[in-house]
Structure formats: C-alpha cells, structure tokens
C-alpha positions in Angstrom: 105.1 135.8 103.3 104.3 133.0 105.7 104.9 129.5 104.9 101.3 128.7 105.2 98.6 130.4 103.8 95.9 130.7 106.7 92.2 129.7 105.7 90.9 132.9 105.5 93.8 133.8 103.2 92.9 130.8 101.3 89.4 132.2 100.7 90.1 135.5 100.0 92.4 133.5 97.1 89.6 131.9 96.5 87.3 135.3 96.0 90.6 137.0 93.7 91.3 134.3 91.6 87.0 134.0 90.5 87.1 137.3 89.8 90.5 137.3 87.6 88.5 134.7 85.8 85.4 136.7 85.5 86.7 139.7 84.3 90.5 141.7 84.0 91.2 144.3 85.9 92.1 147.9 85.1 95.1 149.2 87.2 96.9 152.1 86.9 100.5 152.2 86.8 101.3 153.1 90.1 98.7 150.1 91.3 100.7 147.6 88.8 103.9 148.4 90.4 102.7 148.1 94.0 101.0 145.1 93.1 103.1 143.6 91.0 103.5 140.0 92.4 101.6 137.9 94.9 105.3 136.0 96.3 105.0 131.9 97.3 108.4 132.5 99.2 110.4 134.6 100.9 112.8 134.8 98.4 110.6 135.6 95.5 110.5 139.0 95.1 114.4 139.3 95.2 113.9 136.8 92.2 111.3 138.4 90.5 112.2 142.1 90.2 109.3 144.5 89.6 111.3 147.2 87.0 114.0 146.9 84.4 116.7 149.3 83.7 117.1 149.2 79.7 121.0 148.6 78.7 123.0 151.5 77.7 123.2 151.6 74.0 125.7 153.7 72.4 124.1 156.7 70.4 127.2 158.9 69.6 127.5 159.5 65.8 124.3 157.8 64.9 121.1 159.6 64.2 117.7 158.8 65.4 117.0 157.1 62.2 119.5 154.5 62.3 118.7 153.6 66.1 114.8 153.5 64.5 115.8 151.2 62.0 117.8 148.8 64.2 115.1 148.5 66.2 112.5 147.8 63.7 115.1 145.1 62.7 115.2 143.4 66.0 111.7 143.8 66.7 111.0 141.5 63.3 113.4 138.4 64.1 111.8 139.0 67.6 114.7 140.1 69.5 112.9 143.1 72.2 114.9 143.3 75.2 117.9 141.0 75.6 120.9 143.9 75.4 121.7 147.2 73.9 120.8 146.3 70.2 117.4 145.0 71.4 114.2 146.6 69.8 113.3 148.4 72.9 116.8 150.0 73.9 117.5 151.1 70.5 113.5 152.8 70.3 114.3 154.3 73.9 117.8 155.6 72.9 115.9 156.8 69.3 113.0 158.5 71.6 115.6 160.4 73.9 117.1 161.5 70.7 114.3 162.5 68.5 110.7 162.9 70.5 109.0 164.5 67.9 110.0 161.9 65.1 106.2 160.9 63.8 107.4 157.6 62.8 107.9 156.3 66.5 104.6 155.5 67.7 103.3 153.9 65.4 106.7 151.5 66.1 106.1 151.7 70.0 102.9 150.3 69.7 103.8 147.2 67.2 106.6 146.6 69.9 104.5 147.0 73.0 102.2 144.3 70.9 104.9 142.2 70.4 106.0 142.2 73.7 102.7 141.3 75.4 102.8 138.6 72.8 105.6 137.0 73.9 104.3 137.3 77.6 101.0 135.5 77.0 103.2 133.1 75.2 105.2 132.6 78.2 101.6 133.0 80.6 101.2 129.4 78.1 104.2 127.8 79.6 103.9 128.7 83.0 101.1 126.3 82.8 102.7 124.2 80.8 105.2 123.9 83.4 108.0 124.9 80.6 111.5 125.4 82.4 112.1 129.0 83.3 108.4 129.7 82.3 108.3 132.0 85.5 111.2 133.8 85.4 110.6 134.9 81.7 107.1 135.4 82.4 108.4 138.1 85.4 111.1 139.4 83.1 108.9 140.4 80.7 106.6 141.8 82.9 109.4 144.1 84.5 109.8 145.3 80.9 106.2 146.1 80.1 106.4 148.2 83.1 109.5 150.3 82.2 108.3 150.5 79.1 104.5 151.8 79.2 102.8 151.0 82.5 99.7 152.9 81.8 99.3 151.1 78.1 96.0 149.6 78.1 97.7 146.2 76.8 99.8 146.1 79.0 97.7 147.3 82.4 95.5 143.9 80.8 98.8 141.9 80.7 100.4 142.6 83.5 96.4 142.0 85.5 96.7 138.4 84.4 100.3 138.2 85.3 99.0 139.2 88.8 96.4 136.3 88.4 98.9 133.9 87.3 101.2 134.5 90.4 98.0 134.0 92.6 97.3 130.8 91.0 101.5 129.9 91.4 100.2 130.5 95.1 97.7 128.4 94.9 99.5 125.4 93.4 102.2 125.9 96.3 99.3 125.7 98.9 97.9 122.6 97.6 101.4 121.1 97.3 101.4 122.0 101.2 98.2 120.9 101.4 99.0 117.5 100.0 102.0 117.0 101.9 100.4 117.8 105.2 97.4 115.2 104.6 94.5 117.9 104.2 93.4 116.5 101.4 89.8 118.2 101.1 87.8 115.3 100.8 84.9 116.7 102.2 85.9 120.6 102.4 88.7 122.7 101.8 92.3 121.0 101.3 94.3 120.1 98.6 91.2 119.1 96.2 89.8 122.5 95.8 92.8 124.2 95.9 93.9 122.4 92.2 90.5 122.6 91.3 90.4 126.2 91.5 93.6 126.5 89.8 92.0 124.4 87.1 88.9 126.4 86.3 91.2 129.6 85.8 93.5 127.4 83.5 92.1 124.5 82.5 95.8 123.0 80.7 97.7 123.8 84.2 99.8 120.7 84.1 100.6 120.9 87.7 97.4 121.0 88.7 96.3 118.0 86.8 99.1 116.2 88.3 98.2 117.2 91.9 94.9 115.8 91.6 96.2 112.9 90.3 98.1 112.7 93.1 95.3 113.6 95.7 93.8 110.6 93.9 96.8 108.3 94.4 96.9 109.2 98.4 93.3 109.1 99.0 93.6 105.3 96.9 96.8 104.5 99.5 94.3 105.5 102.8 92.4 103.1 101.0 95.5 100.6 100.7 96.6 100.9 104.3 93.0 100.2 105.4 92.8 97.0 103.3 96.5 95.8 104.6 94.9 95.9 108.6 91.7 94.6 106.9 89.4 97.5 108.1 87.3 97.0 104.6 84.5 100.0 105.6 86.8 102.3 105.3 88.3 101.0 102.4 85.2 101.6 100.7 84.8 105.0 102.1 88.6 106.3 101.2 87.9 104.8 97.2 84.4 106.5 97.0 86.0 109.6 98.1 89.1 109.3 95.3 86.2 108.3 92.4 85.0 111.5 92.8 88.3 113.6 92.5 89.1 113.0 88.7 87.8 110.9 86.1 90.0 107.6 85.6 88.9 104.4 85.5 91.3 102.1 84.4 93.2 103.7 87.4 90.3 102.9 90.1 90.1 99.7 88.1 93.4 98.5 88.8 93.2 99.4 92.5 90.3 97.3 93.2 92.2 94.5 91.1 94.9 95.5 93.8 92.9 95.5 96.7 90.3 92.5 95.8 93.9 90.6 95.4 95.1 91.6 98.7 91.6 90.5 100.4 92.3 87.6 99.0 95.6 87.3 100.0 94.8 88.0 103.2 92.2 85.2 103.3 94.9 82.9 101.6 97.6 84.3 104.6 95.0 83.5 107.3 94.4 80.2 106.1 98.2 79.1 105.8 98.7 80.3 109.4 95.9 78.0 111.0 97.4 75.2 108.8 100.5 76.1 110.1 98.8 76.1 113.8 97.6 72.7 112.9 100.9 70.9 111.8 100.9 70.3 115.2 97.6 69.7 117.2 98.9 69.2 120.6 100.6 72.4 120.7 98.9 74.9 123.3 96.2 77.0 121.9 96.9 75.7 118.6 93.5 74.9 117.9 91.8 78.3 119.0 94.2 80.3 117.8 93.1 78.8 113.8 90.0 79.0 115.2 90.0 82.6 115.4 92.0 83.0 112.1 88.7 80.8 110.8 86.4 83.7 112.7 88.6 86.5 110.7 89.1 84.6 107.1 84.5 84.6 107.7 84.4 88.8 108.5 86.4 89.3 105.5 85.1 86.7 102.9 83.4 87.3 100.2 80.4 84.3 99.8 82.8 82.4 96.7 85.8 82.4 99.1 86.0 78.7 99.2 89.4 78.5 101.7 86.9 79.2 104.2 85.0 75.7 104.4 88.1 74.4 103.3 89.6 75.6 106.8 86.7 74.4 108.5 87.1 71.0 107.5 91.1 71.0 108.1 90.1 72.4 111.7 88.0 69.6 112.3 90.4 66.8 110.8 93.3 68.5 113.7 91.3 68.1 116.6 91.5 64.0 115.5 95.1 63.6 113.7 98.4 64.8 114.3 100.4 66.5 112.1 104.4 67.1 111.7 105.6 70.5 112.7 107.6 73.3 110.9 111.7 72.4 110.9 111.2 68.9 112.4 113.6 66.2 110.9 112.7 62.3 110.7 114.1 59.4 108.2 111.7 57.1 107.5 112.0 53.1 107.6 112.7 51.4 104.3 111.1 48.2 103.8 114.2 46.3 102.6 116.3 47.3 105.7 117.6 50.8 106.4 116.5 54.0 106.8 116.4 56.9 104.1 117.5 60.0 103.8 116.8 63.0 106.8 114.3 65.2 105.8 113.4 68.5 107.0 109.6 69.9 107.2 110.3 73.7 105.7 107.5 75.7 106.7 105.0 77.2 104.7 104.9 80.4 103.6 105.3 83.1 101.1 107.6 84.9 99.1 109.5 86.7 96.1 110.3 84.2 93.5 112.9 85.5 91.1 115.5 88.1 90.3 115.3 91.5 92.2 114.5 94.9 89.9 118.4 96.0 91.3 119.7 92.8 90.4 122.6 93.9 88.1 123.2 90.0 86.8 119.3 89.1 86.4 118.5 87.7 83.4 115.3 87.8 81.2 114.9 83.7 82.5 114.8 84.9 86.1 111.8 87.3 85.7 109.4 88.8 86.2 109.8 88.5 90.2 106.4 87.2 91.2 104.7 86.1 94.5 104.5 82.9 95.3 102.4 81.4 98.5 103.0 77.7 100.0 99.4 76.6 101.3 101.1 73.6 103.0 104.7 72.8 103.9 106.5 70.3 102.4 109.8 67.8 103.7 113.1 68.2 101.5 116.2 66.2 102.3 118.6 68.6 104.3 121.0 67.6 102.0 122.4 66.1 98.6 121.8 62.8 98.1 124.5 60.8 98.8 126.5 57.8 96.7 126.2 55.5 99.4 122.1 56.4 99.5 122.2 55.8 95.7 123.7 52.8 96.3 121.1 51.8 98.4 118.8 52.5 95.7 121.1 50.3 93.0 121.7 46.8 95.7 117.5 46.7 95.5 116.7 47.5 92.4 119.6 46.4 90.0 119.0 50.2 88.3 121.1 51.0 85.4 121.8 54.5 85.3 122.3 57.0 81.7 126.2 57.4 82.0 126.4 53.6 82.5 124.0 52.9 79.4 126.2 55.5 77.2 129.4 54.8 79.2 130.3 58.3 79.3 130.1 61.2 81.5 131.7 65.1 82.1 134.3 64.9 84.0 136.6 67.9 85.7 140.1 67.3 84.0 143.0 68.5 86.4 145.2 68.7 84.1 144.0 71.6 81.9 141.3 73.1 84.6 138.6 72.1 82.3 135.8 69.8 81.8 135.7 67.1 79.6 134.0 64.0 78.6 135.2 60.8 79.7 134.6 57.2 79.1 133.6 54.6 82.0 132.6 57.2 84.1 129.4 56.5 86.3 127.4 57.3 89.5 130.2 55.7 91.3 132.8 58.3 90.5 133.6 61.9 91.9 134.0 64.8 89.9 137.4 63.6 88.2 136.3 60.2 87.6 138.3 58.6 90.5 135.7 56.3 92.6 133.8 58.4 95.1 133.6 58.6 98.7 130.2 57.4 99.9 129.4 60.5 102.2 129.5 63.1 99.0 126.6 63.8 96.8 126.5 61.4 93.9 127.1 63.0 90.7 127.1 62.0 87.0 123.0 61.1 86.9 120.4 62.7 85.3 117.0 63.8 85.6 115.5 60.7 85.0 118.1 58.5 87.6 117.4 61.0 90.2 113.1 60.4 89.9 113.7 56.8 89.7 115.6 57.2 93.1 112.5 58.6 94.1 110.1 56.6 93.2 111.9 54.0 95.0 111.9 55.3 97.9 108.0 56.2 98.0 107.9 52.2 97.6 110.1 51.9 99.9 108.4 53.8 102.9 104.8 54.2 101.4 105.2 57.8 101.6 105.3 60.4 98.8 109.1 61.3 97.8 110.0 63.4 94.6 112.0 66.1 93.2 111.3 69.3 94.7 109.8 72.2 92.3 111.8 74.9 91.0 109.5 77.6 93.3 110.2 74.8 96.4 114.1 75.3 96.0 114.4 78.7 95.5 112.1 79.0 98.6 114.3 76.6 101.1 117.4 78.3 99.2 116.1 81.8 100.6 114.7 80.6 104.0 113.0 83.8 104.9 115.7 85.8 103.1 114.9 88.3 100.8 119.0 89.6 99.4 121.1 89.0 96.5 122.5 85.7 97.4 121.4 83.0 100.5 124.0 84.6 102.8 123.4 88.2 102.2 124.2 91.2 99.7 127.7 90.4 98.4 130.3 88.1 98.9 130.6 85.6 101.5 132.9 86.5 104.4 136.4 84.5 105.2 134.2 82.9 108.3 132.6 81.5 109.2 132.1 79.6 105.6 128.9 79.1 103.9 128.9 76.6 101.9 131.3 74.9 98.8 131.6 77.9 96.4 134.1 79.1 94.2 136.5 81.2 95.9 139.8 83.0 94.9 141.6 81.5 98.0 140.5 77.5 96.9 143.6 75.6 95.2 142.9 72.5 93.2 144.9 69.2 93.7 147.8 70.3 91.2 147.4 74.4 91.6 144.7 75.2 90.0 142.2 78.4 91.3 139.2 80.6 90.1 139.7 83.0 87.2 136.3 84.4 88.6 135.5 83.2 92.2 134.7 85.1 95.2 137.6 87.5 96.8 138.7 86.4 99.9 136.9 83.3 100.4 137.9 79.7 100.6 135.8 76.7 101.7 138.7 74.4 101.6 137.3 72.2 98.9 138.0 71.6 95.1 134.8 69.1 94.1 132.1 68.2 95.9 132.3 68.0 99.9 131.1 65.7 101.8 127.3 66.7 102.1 126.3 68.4 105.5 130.0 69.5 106.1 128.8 73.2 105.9 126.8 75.2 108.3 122.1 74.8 107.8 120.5 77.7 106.5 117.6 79.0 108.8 115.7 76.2 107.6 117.7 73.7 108.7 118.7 72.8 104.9 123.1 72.3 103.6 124.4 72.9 100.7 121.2 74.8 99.0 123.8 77.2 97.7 127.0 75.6 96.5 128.6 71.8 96.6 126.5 70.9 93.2 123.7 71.9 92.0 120.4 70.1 91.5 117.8 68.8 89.3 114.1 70.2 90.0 111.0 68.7 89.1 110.3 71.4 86.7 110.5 71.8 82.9 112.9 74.7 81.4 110.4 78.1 80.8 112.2 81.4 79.3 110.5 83.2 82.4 108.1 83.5 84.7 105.0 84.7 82.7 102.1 82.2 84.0 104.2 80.7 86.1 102.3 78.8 89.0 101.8 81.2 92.1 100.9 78.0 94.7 104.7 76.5 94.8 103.6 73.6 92.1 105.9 72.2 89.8 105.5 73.7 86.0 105.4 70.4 84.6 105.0 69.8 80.7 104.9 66.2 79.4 107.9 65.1 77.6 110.1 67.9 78.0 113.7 67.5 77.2 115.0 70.6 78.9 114.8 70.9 82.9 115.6 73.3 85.6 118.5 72.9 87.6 119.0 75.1 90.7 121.8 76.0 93.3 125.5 77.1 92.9 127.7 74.2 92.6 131.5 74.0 93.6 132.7 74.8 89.9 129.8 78.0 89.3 130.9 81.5 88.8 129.5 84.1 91.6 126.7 85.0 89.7 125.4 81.5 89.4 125.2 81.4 93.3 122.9 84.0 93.4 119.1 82.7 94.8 117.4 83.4 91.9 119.8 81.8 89.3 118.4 79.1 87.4 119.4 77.1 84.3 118.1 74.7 81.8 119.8 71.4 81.0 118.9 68.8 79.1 117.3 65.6 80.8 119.8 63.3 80.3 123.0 65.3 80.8 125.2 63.9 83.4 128.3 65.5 84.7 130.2 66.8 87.8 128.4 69.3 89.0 124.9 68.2 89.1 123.4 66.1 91.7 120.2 66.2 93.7 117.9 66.1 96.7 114.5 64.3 97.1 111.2 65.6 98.2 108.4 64.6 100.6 104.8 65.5 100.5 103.3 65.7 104.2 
C-alpha cells in the first residue's frame, strides 16, 4: 500500500468505518480470507499472516478420548493455541481420529467461544494501545480462520477485526496527517481522521492523544504568531484549537503563556528604546525608540502602563544625555582622588540560575527563572582594591569587623588549610602577611564593604552600592548562557580566564588542588592582582575566580518569588547573605555561573572580597 492514503481513499475510509459502526458484516469464509486485513505498511501482511497451520501433536497410542480430555483441560486454564498440547491441536488431532464422537461439538463450540473471547479481549488492548495488542489480535484471528471460518461468531469476529485494521489505518493517516501540518481545522486533516477513529472506539488511547496533540500544534501556530507579534492570528489559531477537545486548564495556561509573552514583548520593546536612549546623540537613536513606542501602542492592552512610561523617557532624551552600554568612567571624589572604574553593563534579559542538565545544581540554585533589566546599571570592572579601601579608611577613620574582633580566616601554608588567626585585618593577604595594594582587599564583611559604599556615594554624589545577586550573575554571564562564564567545561591551558583552582597551580611551599581543574594553571596561589586576567564580554575581571564577593542580597533556599526586575531580595536584619563568584581557593563546581552561597554577615576571611555598584 502507498504511503499516503489519497483523499478519496480517505473517504471511502470514511464511508467503511460508519458502517462497521452501524452494523457487522456477514462474510463468508472465502470473503474473510481475501479480506482479511486492511495493511498501514508494506510490510504488514508479511507480519500479520492470514491462516495458521495447527502444530503437530503426537496421537500414536492415545485414543480420541484422551486427546478430548487434554483439550478440555487446556481450554479451562485458557491455554487454545500456543503448541501441540493447546486446546485446539489436541480437538483437531481428536476430530481427525474420531469424527463421529458426539461429545466434540459441543467442545468445539465452548472453544470457538473462548477463542473469540480472548480476541475481543485483545480488540480491548489494541485500543488500549497494550504492547503486542496487534499482533495477538492478528494471531488469533489467523486461528479463528483455520479453525471455523464460516462460524457465525467468528465471521462477526473476524468483521470487526477487519474494522479495527481500518481504524489502525486511520490512526496512521492522521499521524501522517499531523506530521505533514494538515491539521483539518476547517476540513479534512488530522482532526477528523481521530475523530472518526473515536466514534468507532470511543477509549482509543491513541486517538485521544493525537487530538491532544492537534491541539498542542494548532496552540504552537498560535505561539509562533504571538513570538512575531501577529496577535489576529493568534486569536484565530486558539479559537480553532478550543474547538478540537475540551480542556481548559490547558487553553488556560496558554493564554497565561501568551498574555506573558505580550507582555514581555511590550517589556522587550521598552528596554530597547531605553537602551536607544542611553545615548541621545547617537544617530537615529531617537526614531528608532520612537518606533519601538509606535509598536509597544499596536500591541498594548489599555493597562499597559510602560507605554506612557516610554513616552515620557522619550521626551526626557531629546533634553538629557545619557551614558551608553560598556562605557567606563571613575568619578571625582570630593576629598581628592578618583574612585574606582566602573563599567555601564547593558540592560537586558536572561536565565537566572542553574540549567535542568546541570549535573552539580543544587535545590538553592533553582528553579531557573527569567529575569529582565529595565535599565542598565555601572559595576566596578573589578574587585575593590586594598589601596581603594584605604582610601576609604585615611577619610573616615572606619574600624572594620576583623579589627574590632582582632581575628580573621586565614590560608595556613603549612597544612593547606584555613584557619583562624589573630591580628589579622583588611590590611593582610590571604596568609596574613601585609597585602599588596593592587589586590582585592580581603578579610571584611558585609557590613565594611556597604560602608565603603556609602562613602563613596558621599563622596561623588552619585549612588554606589553592592550589586544584587540577579546583577552578578547577569555581568558573570555577559550574554552567555553555558555551564560556567567561559564555556561548557573546563577552562583551556590559554589563553587563561581568570584565578581558579587548577591542577597545574603550586603554592609557595608545594602545595596543589586535590580537586581543581585538569590542565589548567593561572599562575597564582591567593588573590591576583585585580584586572590581571582577561574582561568578559562586558568589559567586567575577575567575575569568575580571584575571590568571591558579597551581594546586596539576603540568603533565600531558592528562587521561588524571587524578583524578576534584577532588584535586590532584601529582608531587614538578615544575618545570612549571598556571596557570588568562584574565588582562588573554590572547587570547580563553585565556579560555575549559577553557584551561589550563604554566609553570615560578619564573616571575614581570605577568599571573600567585593565590588561596588552604581545606579545610572
């Protein structure tokens, strides 16, 4: 048979199948054979034989009784046809021997019952979609017909084995249907063809799926006419999958969907005209989030407040200027000086957390959830340095936690461990020796680092701070979506990435990485001097590795109602915070982008420093 099933064939289907349902047909024996099968494939009558050829049994020195008897016995523990001491070959071998024993009609008949029995039973799971359903269905078939074609039960049986292999063809031709897009929204296509299936077996539990998943693509035509924002036929392609199957918590949860992604979309279109408008004097700048205003208007909904929100920005950037995406400035500070560079990250959108395939995510690092930047933001392009802290301590006379307890965590050389130490402050490195004033200071905690802040937003008038959680995993990522900042798996040899824990790094006495990366050395044991390694596409150092770094953000055991807008997730008087960022003493999985850990606001050690914020 062809691989497709031509339209008139369907309708002639169409005609057999209503009357299989109507009424079944009487066929004589000879009819039943020829028929025997309507074949999906090529291959199906090869697989489906039409007869069966009953095994030998072995009748020497037995009388017809016995092979009666055996027979009856396999008939009751339901046993009709499988091999020679099967009901049915031991009543044939008992017939050949003994045709005019009265007692063997009576027994034909309870087995030609029995055997039509277990057909419709197997008719059941063909519908069912039981494993092997067909093939037993067929086998059984092939039996009925050696055994008493012109049986009235069986003729009946073997007519609505005939209409279940035209409704196998139908299933196949809506699969093909499906596949091929006719989906028979308005006409014939996959639609009817389940449908039709369904009327002549109601329980067919492929057909209820294929409608199902007519439903799902009709909902994705839908889909893919929100994502280019053609809304008419989004409202077309959903009124057309309402009408295929009753469901709807289903058609529920894809206008949930698609309402979200209008919104989205008007969300999207407003952060790119902001994004226009970081810099005014750009060319076209202006009409080009003009016409994003123009599109955000066909597409809004009357409560879609981003729209007037636009138009006001639009008219504040014809007067002011803005900064631009990836520029870098240091600001003036008013006792002398200059601060820290800064970078403007752009605004934008992505993935916060750990990836479904992520096989070290942990139940902290999920659910993944989007997260949208509505306006860009500066952060320091790297660490904060000792001699910038010590800016920050000549002006203010600032007396940091380790100095108040007089103890910090220090890296011991001698036993490869960390330990506490006594006298140990923001002007010592990671072993407690005094630091060099180009590395990021260490030994401070949450509350040193926001004072450092806070001074410098006196200090320039401007509005510094510790970035959120959701703004360093973002400018961790820059644009990237994998496993880790740099990629998939572990760094290469070169050119380096950043101060990590490799297998090839040495410490001052010979110390190295029970668990660090293969192959890779940065050529540092402690904190490097911050910027030595290469930006990331946002212009950012050390967002992976040299130490990690205190956030603005209180400790949450995951995501759940976690702010979508790139906020911090502040609560008042937390004790534990986020810290984010590999350091030079972290295990490969804690340089992953999405790894994050709690620590408690006043710890101080080697590995945790920080970076400062600007608002623009």
């Amino acid at each position: 048979m062809p691989n497709a099933l031509s339209r008139a064939c369907r309708l002639a289907l169409f005609v057999a199948l209503a009357g299989c349902a109507r009424q079944e047909p009487a066929l004589d024996a000879g009819d039943a054979l020829r028929r025997g099968i309507v074949t999906v494939g090529a291959d199906e009558a090869s697989r489906y034989p039409l007869t069966w050829t009953p095994p030998a049994v072995a009748v020497e020195g037995t009388t017809p009784g016995q092979q009666l008897r055996k027979a009856r016995e396999a008939a009751t523990r339901g046993d009709l046809f499988a091999n020679a001491d099967s009901a049915i070959p031991r009543l044939l071998a008992a017939e050949r021997m003994a045709v005019e024993d009265p007692s063997i009609p009576p027994l034909r008949a309870s087995i030609v019952d029995a055997l039509v029995a277990q057909g419709d039973r197997a008719l059941a799971d063909v519908g069912a979609d039981a494993p092997d359903a067909n093939a037993r269905l067929h086998a059984i078939a092939a039996v009925a017909r050696t055994l008493d074609a012109t049986s009235p039960a069986v003729r009946l049986f073997l007519a609505r084995v005939d209409a279940s292999d035209k409704l196998e063809s139908l299933l196949e031709l809506g699969r093909r249907d499906l596949a091929d897009g006719r989906l028979g929204e308005t006409g014939i296509g996959a639609i009817a063809d389940f449908k039709e299936v369904l009327r002549s077996r109601p329980a067919d539990v492929r057909a209820g799926q294929g409608l199902v998943d007519v439903q799902l693509a009709l909902v994705q035509r839908a889909l893919a006419a929100a994502a280019v924002r053609d809304y008419p036929n989004v409202l077309r392609w959903m009124a057309h999958a309402n009408t295929v199957r009753r469901d709807d918590a289903l058609m529920a949860t894809q206008w949930g969907y698609i309402e979200r992604q209008r919104i989205a979309q008007i969300e999207a279109l407003h952060a790119d005209a902001r994004i226009h408008l970081q810099d005014p004097a750009q060319r076209d700048a202006i009409p080009r989030a003009q016409a994003d205003l123009a599109e955000m208007k066909r597409i809004a909904v009357p409560a879609d407040g981003l729209v007037p929100d636009l138009a006001r920005r639009i008219d504040l950037a014809i007067h002011y200027g803005q900064f631009a995406p990836g520029q870098q400035f240091r600001e003036a500070l008013r006792a002398g000086g200059i601060g820290p560079r800064v970078v403007v990250v752009p605004r934008g959108g992505f993935m916060m957390g750990a990836a479904p395939d992520d096989p070290d995510a942990r139940k902290a690092e999920l659910p993944a959830h989007p997260v949208l930047f509505r306006r860009g933001f500066a952060l320091a392009a790297t660490e904060v340095t000792v001699g910038q802290y010590a800016q920050f301590i000549a002006g203010t006379g600032y007396v940091t936690r380790a100095e108040r307890r007089g103890h910090s965590i220090v890296y011991d050389e001698r036993s490869g461990n960390f330990a506490r130490r006594s006298g140990v402050t923001w002007r010592e490195d990671y072993r407690g020796a005094p630091a060099s004033n180009d590395t990021p200071v260490v030994h401070v905690d949450v509350n040193d680092a926001e004072a450092y802040a806070r001074w410098l937003s006196d200090q320039t008038g401007r509005p510094y701070r510790l970035p959120s959680e959701a703004e360093f995993e973002y400018a961790l990522r820059a644009g990237g979506k994998s496993l880790f900042p740099w990629g998939g798996g572990a760094p290469a040899p070169a050119p380096r990435v950043g101060n990590l824990t490799g297998q090839l790094d040495r410490s001052p006495t010979g110390h190295d990485w029970a668990n660090g990366f293969p192959d890779y050395g940065d050529g540092a044991w402690g904190p490097a001097p911050a910027g030595r390694y290469p930006a990331n596409a946002f212009g950012l150092h050390d967002m992976e590795g040299n130490v990690s770094e205190w956030t603005a953000d209180c400790w949450h055991q995951g995501y759940r109602r976690a702010p979508s807008d790139g906020a911090g997730w502040i609560n008042p008087g937390c004790r534990s915070r986020v810290v984010r960022g590999g350091s030079w003493a972290s295990s490969p999985s804690q340089d992953r982008a999405a790894w994050r850990m709690a620590q408690p606001h006043d710890a101080t050690n080697a590995r945790t420093g920080f970076r400062v914020a600007r608002d623009l």
